[in-house]
MDAnalysis code that builds the backbone (N, CA, C; Angstrom):
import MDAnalysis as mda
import numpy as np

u = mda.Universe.empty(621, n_residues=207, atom_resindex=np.repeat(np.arange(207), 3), trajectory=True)
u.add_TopologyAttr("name", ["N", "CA", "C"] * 207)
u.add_TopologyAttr("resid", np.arange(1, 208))
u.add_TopologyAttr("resname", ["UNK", "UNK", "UNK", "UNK", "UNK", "UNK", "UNK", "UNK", "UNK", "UNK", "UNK", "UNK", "UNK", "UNK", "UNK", "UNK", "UNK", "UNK", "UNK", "UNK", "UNK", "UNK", "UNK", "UNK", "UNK", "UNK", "UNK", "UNK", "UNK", "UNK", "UNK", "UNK", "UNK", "UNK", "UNK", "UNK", "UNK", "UNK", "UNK", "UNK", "UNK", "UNK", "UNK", "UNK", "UNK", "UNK", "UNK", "UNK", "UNK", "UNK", "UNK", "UNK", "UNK", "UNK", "UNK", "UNK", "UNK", "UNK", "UNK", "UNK", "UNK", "UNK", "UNK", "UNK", "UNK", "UNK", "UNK", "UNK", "UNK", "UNK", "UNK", "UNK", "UNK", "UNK", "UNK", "UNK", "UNK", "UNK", "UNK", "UNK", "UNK", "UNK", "UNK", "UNK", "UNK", "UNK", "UNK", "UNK", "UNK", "UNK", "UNK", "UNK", "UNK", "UNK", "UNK", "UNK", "UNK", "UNK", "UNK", "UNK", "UNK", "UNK", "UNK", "UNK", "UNK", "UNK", "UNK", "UNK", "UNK", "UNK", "UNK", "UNK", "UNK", "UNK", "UNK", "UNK", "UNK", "UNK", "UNK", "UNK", "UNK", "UNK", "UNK", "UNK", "UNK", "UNK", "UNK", "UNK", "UNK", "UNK", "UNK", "UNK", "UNK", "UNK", "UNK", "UNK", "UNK", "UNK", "UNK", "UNK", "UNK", "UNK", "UNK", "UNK", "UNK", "UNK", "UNK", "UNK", "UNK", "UNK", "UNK", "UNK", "UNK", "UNK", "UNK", "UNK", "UNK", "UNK", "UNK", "UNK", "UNK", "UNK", "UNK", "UNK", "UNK", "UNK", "UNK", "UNK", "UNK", "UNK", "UNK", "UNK", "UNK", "UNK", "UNK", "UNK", "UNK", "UNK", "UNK", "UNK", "UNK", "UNK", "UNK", "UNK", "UNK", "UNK", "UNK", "UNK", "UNK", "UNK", "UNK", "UNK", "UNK", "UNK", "UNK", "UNK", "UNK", "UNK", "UNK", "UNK", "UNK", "UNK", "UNK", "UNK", "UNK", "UNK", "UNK"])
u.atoms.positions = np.array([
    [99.311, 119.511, 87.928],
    [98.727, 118.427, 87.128],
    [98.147, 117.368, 88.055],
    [96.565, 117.076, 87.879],
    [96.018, 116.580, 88.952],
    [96.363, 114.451, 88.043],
    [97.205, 113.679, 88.963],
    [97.567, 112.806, 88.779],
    [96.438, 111.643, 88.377],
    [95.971, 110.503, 87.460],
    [94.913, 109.577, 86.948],
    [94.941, 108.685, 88.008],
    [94.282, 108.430, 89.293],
    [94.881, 106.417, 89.737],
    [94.763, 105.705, 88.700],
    [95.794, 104.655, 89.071],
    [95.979, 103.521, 88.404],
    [94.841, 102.863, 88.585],
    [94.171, 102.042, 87.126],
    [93.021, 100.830, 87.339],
    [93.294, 99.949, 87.387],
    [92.650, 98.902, 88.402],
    [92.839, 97.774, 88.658],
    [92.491, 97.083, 86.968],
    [93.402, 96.497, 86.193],
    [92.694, 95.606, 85.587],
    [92.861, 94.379, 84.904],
    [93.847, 93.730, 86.266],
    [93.759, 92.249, 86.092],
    [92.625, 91.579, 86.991],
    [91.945, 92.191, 87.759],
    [90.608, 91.745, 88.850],
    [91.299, 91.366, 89.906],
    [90.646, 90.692, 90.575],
    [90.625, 90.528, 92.271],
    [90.069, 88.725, 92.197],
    [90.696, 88.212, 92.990],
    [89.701, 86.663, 93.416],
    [88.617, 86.810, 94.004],
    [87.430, 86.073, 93.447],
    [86.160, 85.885, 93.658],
    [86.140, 85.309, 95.165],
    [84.914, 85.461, 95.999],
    [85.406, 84.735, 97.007],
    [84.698, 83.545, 96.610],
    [85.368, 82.466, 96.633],
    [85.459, 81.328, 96.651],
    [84.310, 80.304, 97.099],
    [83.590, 80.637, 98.441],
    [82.497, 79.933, 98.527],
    [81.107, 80.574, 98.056],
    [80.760, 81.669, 97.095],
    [80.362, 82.077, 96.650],
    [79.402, 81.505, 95.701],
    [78.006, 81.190, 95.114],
    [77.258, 80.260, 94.231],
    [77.015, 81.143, 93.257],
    [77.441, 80.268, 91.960],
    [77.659, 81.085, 90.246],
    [75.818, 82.184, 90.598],
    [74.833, 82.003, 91.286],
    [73.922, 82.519, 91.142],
    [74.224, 83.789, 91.727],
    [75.363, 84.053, 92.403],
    [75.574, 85.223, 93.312],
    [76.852, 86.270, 92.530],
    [77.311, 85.384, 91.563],
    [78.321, 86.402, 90.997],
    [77.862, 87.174, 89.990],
    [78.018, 88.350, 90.126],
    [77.336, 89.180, 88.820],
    [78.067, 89.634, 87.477],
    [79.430, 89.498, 87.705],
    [79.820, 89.562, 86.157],
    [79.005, 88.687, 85.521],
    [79.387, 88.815, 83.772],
    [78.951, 87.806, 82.666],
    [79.926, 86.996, 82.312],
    [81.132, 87.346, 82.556],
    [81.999, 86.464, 82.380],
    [82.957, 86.245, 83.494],
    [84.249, 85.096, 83.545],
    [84.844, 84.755, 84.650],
    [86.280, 84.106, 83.817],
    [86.930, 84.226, 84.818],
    [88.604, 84.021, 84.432],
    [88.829, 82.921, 85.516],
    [89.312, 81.839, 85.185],
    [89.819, 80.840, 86.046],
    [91.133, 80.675, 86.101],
    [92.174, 81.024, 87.076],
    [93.819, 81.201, 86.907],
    [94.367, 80.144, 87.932],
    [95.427, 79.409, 87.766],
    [96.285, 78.692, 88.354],
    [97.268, 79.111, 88.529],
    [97.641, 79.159, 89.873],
    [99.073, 80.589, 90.151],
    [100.409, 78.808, 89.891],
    [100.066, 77.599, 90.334],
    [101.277, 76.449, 90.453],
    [101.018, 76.356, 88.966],
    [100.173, 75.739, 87.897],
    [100.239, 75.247, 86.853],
    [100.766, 76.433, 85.902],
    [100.749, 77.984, 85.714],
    [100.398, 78.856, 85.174],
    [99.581, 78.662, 84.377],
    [98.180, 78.278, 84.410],
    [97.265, 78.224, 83.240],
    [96.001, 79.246, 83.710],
    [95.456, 79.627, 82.266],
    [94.320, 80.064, 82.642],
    [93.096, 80.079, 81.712],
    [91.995, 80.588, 81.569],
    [90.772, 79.981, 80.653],
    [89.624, 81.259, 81.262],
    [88.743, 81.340, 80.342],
    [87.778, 82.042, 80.252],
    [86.631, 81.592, 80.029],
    [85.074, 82.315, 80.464],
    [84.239, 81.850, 79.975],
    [83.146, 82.289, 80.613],
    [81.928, 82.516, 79.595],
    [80.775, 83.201, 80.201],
    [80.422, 82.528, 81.317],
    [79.511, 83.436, 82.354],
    [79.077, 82.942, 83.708],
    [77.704, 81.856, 83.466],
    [76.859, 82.455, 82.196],
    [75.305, 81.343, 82.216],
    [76.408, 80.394, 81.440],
    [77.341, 79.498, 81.105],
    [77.594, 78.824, 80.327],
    [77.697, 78.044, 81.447],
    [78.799, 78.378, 82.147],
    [79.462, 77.679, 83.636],
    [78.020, 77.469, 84.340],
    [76.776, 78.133, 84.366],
    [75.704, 77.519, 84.669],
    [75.354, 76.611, 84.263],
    [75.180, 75.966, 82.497],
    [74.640, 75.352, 82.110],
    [75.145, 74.117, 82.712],
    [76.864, 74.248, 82.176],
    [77.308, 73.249, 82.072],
    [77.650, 72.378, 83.590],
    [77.775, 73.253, 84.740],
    [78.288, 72.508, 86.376],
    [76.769, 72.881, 87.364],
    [76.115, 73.754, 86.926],
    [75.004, 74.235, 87.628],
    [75.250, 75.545, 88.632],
    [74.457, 75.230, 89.759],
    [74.533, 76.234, 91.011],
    [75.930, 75.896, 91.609],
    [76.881, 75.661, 91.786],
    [78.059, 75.655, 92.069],
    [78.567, 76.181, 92.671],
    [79.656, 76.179, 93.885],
    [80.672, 77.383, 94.154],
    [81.671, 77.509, 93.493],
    [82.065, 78.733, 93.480],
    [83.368, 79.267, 92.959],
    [84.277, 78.641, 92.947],
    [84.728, 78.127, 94.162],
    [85.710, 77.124, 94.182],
    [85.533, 76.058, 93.574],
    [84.971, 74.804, 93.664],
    [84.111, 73.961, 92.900],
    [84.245, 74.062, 91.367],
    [83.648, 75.526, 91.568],
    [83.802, 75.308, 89.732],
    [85.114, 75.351, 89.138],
    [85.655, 76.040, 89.714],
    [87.389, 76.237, 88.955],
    [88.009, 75.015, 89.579],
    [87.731, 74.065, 90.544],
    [88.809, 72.835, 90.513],
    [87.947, 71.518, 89.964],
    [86.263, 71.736, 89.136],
    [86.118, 70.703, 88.235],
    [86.647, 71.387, 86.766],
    [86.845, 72.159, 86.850],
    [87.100, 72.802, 85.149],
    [88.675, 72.527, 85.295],
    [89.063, 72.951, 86.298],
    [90.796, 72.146, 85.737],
    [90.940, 70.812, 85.571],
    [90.010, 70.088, 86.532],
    [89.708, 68.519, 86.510],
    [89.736, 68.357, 84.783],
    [88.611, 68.444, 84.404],
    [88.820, 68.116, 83.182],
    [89.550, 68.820, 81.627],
    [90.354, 69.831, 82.520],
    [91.522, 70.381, 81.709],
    [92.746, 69.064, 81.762],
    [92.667, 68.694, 82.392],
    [93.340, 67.295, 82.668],
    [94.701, 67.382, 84.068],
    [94.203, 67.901, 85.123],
    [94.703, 68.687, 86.539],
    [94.929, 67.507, 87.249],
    [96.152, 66.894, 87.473],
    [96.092, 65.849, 88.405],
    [95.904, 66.247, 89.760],
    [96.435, 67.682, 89.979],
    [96.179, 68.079, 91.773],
    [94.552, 68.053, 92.049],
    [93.795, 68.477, 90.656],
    [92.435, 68.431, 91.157],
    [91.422, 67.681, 91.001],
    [92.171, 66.441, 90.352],
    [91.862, 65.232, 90.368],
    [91.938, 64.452, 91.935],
    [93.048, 65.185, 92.416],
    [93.808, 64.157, 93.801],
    [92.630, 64.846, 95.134],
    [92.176, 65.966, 94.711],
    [91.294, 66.664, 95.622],
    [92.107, 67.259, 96.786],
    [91.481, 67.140, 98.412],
    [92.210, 67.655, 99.362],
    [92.651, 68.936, 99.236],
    [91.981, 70.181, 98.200],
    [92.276, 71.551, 98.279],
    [93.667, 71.494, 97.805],
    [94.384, 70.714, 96.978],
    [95.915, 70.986, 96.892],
    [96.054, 71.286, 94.985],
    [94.490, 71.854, 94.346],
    [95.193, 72.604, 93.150],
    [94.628, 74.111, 93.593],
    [95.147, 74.243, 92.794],
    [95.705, 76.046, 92.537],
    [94.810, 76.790, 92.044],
    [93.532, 76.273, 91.275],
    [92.631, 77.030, 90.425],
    [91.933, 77.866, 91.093],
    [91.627, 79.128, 90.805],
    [90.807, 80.214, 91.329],
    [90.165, 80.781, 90.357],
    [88.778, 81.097, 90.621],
    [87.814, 82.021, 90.259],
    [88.522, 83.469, 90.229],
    [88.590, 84.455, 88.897],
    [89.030, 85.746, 89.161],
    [88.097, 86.645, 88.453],
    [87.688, 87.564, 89.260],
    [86.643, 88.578, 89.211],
    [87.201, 89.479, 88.487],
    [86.845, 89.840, 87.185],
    [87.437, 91.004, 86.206],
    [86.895, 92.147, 87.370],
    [87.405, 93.363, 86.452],
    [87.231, 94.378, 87.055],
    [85.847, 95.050, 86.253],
    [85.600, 95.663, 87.554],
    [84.079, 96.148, 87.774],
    [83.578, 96.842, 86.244],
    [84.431, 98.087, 85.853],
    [84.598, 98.917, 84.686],
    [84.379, 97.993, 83.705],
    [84.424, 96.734, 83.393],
    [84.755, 96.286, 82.014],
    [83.455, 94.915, 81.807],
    [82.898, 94.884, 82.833],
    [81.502, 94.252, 82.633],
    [79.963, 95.056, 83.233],
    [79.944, 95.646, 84.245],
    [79.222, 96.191, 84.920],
    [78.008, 97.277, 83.982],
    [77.037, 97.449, 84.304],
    [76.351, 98.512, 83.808],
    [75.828, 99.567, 84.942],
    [75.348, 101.061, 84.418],
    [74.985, 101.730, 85.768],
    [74.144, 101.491, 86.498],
    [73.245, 100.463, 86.363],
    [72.421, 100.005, 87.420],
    [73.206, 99.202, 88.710],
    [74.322, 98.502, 88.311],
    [74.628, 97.700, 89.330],
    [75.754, 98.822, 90.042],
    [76.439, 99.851, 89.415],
    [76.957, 100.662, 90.093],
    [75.754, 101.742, 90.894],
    [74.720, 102.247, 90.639],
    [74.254, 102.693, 91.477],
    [73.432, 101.756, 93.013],
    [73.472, 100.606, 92.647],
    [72.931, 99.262, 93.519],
    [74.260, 99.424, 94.506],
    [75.265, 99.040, 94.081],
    [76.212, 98.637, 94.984],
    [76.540, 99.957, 95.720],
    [76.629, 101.303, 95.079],
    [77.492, 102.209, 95.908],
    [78.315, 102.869, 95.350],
    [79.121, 102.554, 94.048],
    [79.787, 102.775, 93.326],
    [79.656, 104.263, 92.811],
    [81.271, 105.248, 92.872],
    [80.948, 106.286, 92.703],
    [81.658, 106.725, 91.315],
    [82.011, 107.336, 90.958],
    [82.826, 107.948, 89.666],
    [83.446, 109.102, 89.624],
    [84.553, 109.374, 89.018],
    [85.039, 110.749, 88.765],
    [85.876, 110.645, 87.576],
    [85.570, 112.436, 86.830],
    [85.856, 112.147, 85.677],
    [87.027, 113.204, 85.444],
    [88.410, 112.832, 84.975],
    [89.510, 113.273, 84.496],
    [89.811, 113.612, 83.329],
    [89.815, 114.947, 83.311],
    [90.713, 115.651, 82.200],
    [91.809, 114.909, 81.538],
    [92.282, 114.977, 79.845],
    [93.453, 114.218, 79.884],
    [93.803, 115.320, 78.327],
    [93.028, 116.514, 79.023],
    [93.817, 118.056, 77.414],
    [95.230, 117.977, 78.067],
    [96.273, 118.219, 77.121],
    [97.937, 118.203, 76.922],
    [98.154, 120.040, 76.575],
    [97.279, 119.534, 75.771],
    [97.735, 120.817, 74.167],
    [96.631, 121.674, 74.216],
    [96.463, 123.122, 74.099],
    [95.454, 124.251, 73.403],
    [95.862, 125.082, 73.010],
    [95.576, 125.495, 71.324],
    [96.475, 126.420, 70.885],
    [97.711, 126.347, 70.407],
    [98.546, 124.545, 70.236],
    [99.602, 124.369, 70.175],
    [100.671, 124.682, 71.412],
    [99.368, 124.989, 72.466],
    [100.794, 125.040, 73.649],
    [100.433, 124.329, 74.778],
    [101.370, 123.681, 75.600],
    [101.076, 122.804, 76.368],
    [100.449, 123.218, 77.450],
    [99.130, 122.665, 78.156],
    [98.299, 122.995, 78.749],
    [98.122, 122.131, 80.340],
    [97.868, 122.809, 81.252],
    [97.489, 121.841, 82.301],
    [96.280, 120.768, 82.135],
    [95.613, 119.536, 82.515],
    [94.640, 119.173, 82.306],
    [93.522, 119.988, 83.162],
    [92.177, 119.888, 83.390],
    [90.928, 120.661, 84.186],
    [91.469, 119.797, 85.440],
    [90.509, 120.422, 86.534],
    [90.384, 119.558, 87.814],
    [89.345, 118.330, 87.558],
    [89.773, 117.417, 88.357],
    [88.660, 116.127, 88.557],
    [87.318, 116.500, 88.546],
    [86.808, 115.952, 88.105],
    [85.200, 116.270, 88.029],
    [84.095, 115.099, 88.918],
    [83.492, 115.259, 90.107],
    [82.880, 113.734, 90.399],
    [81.854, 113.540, 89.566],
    [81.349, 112.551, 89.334],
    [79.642, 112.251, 88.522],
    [78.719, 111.816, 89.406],
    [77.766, 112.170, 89.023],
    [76.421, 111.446, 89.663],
    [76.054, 110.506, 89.051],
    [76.022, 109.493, 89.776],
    [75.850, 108.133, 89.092],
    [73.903, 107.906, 88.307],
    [73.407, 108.561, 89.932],
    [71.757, 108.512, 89.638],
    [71.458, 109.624, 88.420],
    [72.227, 110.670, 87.969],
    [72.065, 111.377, 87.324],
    [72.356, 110.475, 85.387],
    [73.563, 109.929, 85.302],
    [74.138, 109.182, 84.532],
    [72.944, 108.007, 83.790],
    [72.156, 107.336, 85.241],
    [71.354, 106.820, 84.594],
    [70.244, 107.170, 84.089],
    [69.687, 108.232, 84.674],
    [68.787, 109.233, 84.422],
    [69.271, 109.485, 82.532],
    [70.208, 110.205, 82.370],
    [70.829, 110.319, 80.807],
    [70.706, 109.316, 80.467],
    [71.242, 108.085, 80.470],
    [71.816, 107.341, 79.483],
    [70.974, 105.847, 79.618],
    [70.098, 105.858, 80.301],
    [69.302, 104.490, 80.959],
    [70.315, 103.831, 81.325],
    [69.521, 102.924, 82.190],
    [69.933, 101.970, 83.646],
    [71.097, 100.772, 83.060],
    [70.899, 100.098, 81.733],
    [71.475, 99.056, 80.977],
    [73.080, 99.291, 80.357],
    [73.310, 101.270, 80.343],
    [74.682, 101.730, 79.695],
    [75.556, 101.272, 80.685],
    [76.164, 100.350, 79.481],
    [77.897, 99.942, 79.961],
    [78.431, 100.748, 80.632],
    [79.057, 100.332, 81.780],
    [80.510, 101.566, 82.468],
    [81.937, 101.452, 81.174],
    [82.163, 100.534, 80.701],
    [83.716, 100.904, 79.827],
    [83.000, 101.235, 78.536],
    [81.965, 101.995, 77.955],
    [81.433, 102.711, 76.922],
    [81.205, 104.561, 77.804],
    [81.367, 104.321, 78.570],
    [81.239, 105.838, 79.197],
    [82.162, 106.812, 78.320],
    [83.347, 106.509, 78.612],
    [84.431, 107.444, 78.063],
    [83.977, 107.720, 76.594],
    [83.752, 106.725, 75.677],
    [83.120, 107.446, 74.460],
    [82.385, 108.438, 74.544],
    [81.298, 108.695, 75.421],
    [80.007, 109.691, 75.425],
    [80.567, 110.736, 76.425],
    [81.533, 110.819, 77.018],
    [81.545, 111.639, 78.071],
    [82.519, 112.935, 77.598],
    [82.245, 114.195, 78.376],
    [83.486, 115.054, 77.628],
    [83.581, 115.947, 78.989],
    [84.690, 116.805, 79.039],
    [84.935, 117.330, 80.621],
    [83.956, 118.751, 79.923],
    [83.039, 118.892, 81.442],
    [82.368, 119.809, 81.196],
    [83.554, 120.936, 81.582],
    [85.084, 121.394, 81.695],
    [85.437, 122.731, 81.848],
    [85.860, 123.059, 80.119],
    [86.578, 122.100, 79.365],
    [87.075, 123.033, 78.378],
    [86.280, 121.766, 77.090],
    [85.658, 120.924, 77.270],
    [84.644, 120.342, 76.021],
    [85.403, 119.379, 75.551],
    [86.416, 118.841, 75.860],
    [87.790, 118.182, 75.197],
    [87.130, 116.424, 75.685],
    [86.582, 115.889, 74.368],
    [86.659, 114.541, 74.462],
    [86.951, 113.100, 75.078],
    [88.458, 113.908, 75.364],
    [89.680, 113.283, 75.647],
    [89.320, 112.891, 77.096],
    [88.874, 112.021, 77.808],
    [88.902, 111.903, 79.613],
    [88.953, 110.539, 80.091],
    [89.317, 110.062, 80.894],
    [89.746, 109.188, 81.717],
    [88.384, 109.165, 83.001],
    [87.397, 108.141, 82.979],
    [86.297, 107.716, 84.038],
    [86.851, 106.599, 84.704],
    [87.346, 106.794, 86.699],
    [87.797, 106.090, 87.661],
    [86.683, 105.759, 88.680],
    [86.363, 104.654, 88.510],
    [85.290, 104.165, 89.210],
    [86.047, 103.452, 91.210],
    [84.886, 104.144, 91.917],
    [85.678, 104.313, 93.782],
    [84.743, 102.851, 93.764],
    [85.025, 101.975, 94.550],
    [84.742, 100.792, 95.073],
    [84.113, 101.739, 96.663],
    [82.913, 101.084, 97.009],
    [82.302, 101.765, 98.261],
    [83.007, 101.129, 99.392],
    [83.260, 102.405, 100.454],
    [83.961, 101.719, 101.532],
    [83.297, 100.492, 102.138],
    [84.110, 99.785, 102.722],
    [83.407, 98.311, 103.499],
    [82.493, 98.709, 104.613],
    [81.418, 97.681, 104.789],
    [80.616, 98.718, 105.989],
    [81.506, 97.938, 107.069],
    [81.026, 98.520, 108.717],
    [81.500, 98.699, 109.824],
    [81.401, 97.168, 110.103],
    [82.429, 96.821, 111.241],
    [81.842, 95.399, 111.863],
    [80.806, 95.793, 112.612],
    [79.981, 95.059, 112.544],
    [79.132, 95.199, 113.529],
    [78.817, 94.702, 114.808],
    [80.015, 94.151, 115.321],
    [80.165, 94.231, 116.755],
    [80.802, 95.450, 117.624],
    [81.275, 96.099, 116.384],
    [81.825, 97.495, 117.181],
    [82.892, 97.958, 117.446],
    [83.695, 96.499, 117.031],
    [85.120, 96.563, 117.718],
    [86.140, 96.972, 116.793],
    [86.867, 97.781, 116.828],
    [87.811, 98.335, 116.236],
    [89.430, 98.265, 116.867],
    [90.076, 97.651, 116.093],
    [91.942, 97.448, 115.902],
    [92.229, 98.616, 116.187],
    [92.861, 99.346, 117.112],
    [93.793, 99.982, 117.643],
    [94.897, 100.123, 116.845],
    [95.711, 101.529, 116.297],
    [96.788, 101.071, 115.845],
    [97.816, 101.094, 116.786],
    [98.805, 100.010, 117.258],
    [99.617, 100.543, 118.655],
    [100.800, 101.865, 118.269],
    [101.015, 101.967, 119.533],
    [102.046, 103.177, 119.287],
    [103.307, 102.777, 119.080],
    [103.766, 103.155, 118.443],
    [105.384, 102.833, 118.305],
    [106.441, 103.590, 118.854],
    [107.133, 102.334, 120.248],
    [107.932, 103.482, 121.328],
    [109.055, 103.566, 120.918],
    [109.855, 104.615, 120.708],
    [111.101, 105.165, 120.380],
    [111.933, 104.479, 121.523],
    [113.063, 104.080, 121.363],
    [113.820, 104.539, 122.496],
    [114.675, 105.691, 122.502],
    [114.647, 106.533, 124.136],
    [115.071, 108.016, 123.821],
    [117.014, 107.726, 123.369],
    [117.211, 108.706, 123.162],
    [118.804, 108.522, 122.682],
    [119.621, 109.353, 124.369],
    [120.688, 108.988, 124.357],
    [121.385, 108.872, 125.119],
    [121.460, 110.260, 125.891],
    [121.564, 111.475, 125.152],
    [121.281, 112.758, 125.656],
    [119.851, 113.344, 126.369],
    [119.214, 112.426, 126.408],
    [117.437, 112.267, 126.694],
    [117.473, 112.042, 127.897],
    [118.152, 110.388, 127.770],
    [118.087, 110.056, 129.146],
    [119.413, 110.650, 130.313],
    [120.206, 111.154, 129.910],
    [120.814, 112.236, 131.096],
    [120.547, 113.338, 131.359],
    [119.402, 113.751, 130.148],
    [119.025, 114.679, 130.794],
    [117.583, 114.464, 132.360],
    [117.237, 113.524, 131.883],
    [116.087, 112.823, 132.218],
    [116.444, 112.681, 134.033],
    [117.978, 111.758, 133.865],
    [118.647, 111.629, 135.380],
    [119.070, 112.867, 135.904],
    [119.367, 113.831, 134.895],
    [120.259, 115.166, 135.470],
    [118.791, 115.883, 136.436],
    [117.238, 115.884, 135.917],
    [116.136, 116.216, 136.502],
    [115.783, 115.367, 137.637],
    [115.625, 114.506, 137.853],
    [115.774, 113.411, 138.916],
    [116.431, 113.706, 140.299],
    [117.767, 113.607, 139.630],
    [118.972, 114.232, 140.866],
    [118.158, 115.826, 141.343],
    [117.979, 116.403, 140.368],
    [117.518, 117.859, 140.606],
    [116.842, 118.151, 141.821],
    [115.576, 117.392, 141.223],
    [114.371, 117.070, 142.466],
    [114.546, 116.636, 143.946],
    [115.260, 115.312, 143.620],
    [115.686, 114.925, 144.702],
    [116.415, 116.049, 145.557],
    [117.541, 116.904, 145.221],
    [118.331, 117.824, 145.698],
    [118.028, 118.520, 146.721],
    [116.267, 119.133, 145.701],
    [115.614, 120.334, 146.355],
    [114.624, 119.406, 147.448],
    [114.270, 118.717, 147.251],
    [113.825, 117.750, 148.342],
    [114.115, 117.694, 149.571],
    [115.291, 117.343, 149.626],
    [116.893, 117.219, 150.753],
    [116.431, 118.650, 151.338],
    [117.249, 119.112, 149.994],
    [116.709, 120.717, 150.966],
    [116.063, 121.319, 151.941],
    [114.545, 120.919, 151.372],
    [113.125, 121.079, 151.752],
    [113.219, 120.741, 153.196],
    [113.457, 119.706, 153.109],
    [113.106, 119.128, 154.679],
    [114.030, 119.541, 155.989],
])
């Protein structure tokens, strides 16, 4: 039984110095990890209403006038953050084929025949193909309605969208992972001296 990953889908933090013109969801989640509060709200609204803005910015004037004394007091000491839903639940296939974004599509048959069945193997998708079908504007979390596993026709499937790997630094330099030295155990190292003496022995000898 080929296992589903888990989806991310409480989102990720926006990065922060980021300008509302650069974030591409339609909507945005503003969370306070000290106050526990949180609030919602379309992205052109948060335009209208604060402008070109950063991320940060915007979530510590919107707690401001949630009535936030830390972000009233300024000095970076409230809590509010910009949080980036997840990709699947605003995105359309244009911006997944823009960014990189890949797909694969999971079986989720139980039952055929009344008897319990393995699900198919993973299936990947072609994203350029997807839009090709379905034009450039189709939602990614409307997929699963239209989609069906091409091995046994079964409705039923689960679409896991891959985030594209990060590109390279481009200075070149790459983290080492270090090695991790054992120390030998006690029978190691006599044997280690018992070879030593050995050498030495035939040495003596030698000469």
């Amino acid at each position: 039984m080929t296992p589903v990953p888990c989806l991310r889908k409480r989102g990720q933090l926006a990065k922060g110095t980021d300008r509302l013109n650069q974030f591409k969801p339609t909507s945005l989640r503003i969370e306070c990890i000290r106050c526990k509060r949180m609030g919602e709200m379309r992205t052109h609204k948060a335009v209208q209403a604060y402008g070109n803005i950063t991320l940060d910015e915007l979530a510590r004037r919107v707690a401001e006038n949630r009535g936030c004394a830390l972000a009233v007091a300024g000095d970076n000491v409230c809590s509010a953050r910009v949080v980036e839903p997840p990709f699947d639940s605003w995105a359309r296939l244009q911006d997944a084929l823009q960014d990189g974004w890949t797909a694969t599509l999971y079986c989720q048959r139980r039952y055929y025949a009344l008897k319990r069945v393995q699900p198919c193997p993973p299936v990947p998708l072609d994203v350029a193909t997807l839009v090709g079908a379905l034009g450039s504007d189709y939602r990614l979390d409307r997929l699963e309605t239209k989609a069906r596993c091409p091995h046994c026709g079964t409705d039923g499937v689960k679409v896991h969208w891959h985030e594209p790997a990060p590109e390279p630094d481009p200075g070149g330099t790459t983290q080492k992972t270090p090695v991790l030295q054992l120390r030998p155990s006690g029978a190691a190292l006599g044997r280690r001296r018992f070879r030593v003496i050995n050498r030495m022995g035939k040495a003596v000898e030698g000469s």
